[in-house]
C-alpha positions in Angstrom: 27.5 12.5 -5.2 25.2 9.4 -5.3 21.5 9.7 -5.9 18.5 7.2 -5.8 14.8 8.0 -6.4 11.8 5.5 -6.2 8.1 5.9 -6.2 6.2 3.0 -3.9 3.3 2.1 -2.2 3.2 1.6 1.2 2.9 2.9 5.0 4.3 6.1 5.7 5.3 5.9 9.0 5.9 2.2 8.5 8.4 3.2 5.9 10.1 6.1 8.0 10.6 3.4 10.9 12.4 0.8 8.6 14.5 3.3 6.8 15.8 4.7 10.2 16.2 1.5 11.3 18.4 0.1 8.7 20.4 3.1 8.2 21.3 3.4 11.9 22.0 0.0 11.9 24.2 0.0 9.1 27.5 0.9 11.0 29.0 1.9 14.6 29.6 5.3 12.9 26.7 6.7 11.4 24.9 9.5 13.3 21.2 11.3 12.6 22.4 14.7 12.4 19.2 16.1 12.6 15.3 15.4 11.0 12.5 17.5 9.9 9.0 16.3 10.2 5.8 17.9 8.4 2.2 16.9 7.8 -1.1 18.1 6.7 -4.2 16.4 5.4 -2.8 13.1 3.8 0.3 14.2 2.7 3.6 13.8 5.1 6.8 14.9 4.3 9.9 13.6 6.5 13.8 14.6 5.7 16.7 13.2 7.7 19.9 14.2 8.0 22.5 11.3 8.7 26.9 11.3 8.4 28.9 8.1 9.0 32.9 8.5 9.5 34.4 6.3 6.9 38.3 4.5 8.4 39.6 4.2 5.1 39.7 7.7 3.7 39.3 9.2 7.3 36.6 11.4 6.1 32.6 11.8 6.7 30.0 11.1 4.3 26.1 12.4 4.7 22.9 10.9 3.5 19.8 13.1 2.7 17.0 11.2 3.3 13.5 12.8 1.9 10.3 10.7 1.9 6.8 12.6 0.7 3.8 10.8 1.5 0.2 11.5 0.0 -2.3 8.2 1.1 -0.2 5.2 0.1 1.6 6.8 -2.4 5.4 7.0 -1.1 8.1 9.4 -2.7 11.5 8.4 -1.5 15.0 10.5 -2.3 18.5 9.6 -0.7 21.0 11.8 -1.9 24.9 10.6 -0.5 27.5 13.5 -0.3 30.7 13.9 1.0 33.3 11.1 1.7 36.2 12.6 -1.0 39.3 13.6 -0.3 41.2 16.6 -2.2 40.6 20.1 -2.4 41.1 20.3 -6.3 40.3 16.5 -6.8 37.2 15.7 -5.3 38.2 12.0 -5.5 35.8 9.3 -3.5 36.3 6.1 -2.9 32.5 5.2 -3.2 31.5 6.4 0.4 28.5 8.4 -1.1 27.4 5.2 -3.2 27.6 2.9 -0.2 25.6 5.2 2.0 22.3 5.7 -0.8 22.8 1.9 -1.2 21.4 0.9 2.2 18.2 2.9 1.1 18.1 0.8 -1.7 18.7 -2.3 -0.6 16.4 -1.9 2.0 13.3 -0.5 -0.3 14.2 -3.6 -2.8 13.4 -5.6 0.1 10.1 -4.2 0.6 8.7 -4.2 -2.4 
């Protein structure tokens, strides 16, 4: 499991759109498995759901995506799961990292 956690300032929907953008764009395989939206007042909340097949350890690997919203005051979580191989050994070849990665990468460039 990989995990990254960062408070901003910024756009919330502006935000949500480049996230999506550069995670969908990061490779042939990666899917959005599904995405919750929820609002009210000024605070939004938005989770998404993403997996990307990964050719060298022919497993999947998923990418929680959480970003809670009050004004300009951003909240963003990626969590990266997945990609091992082993039932006993739960041994990854940095699948998990590299997914939570474009999340960071791409908030670095914002800021």
């Amino acid at each position: 499991m990989a995990k990254y956690e960062k408070k901003i300032v910024g756009n919330f929907e502006e935000i949500i759109n480049k996230l999506q953008n550069e995670i969908i764009n990061s490779g042939v395989s990666m899917n959005l498995v599904d995405e919750s939206n929820y609002s009210l007042g000024d605070t939004n909340v938005a989770v998404r759901v993403y997996d990307k097949y990964f050719m060298r350890n022919g497993n999947r690997a998923s990418l929680s995506l959480t970003v809670a919203g009050y004004g300009n005051d951003i909240f963003i979580s990626a969590i990266g799961a997945g990609g091992g191989q082993g039932v006993i050994f739960n041994f990854s070849l940095g699948a998990e990292d590299e997914l939570v990665d474009i999340v960071r990468f791409c908030i670095e460039r914002m800021e």
